[in-house]
C-alpha positions as CSV (number, residue, x, y, z in Angstrom):
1,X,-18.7,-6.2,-22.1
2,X,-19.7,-3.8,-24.8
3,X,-18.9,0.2,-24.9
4,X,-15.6,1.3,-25.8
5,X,-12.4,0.1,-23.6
6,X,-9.9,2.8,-21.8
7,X,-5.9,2.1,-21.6
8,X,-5.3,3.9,-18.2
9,X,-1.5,4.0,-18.4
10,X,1.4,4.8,-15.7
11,X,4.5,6.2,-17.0
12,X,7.9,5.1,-15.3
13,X,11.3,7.2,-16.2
14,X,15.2,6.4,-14.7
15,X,17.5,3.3,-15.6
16,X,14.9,1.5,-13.0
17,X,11.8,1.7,-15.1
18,X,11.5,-1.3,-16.5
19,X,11.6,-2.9,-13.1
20,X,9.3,-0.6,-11.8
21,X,6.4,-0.8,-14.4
22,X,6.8,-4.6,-14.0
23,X,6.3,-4.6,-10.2
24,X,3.6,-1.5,-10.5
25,X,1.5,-4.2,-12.8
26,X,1.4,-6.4,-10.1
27,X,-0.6,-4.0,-8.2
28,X,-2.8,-3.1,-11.0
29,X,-3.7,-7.2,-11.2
30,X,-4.2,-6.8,-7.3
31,X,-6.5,-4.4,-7.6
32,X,-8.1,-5.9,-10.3
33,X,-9.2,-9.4,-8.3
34,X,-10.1,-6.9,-5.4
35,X,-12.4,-5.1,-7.9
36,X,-13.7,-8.5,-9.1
37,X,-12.8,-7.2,-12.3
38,X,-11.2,-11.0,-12.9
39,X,-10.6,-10.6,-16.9
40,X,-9.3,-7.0,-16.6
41,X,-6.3,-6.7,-19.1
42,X,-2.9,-5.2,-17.9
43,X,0.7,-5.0,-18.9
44,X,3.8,-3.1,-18.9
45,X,6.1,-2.1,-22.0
46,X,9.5,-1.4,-22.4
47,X,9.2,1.7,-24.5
48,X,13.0,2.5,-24.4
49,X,15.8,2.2,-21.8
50,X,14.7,5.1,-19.9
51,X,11.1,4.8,-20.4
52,X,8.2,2.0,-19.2
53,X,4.5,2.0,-19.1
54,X,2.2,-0.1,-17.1
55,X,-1.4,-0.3,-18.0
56,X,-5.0,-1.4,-17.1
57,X,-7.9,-1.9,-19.5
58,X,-11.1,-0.7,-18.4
59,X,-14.8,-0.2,-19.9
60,X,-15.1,3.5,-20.4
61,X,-18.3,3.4,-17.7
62,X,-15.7,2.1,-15.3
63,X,-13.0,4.9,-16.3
64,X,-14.1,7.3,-14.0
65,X,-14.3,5.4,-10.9
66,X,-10.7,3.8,-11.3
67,X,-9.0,6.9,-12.4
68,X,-10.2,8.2,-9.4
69,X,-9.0,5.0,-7.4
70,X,-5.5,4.6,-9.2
71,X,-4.6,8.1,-10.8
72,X,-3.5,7.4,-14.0
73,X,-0.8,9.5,-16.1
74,X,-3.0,9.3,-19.3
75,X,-5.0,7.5,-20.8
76,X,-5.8,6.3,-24.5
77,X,-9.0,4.8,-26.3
78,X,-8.4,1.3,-27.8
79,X,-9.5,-1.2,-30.6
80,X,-11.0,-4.2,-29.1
């Protein structure tokens, strides 16, 4: 692996969002085994009951490339 890693997070707002992080991670692991990028982390939290992220770890080399792909709302360094 090395370098640092890159949360690339989507924020989802509405009474719906929870639903809709969870099904927008599906598409992030999708894109993921299309990418051959097989151990790629993602997720989605339940921040509040109006607010859910979904999220994709990348390497920071990779960043660029998928940002440009997926078009992240924001993104966040992270401890590994």
């Amino acid at each position: 692996m090395g370098g640092r890693r890159i949360k690339l997070i989507w924020d989802f707002r509405g009474p719906d969002a929870a639903k809709t992080a969870a099904h927008h991670e599906l598409h992030l692991k999708e894109f993921s085994l299309a990418s051959d990028e097989k151990e790629a982390e993602t997720g989605h939290v339940i921040l509040s009951e109006f607010h859910s992220t979904a999220f994709l770890v990348v390497d920071e080399a990779q960043m660029i490339a998928v940002r440009d792909k997926l078009l992240p709302h924001r993104g966040e360094y992270i401890n590994t």
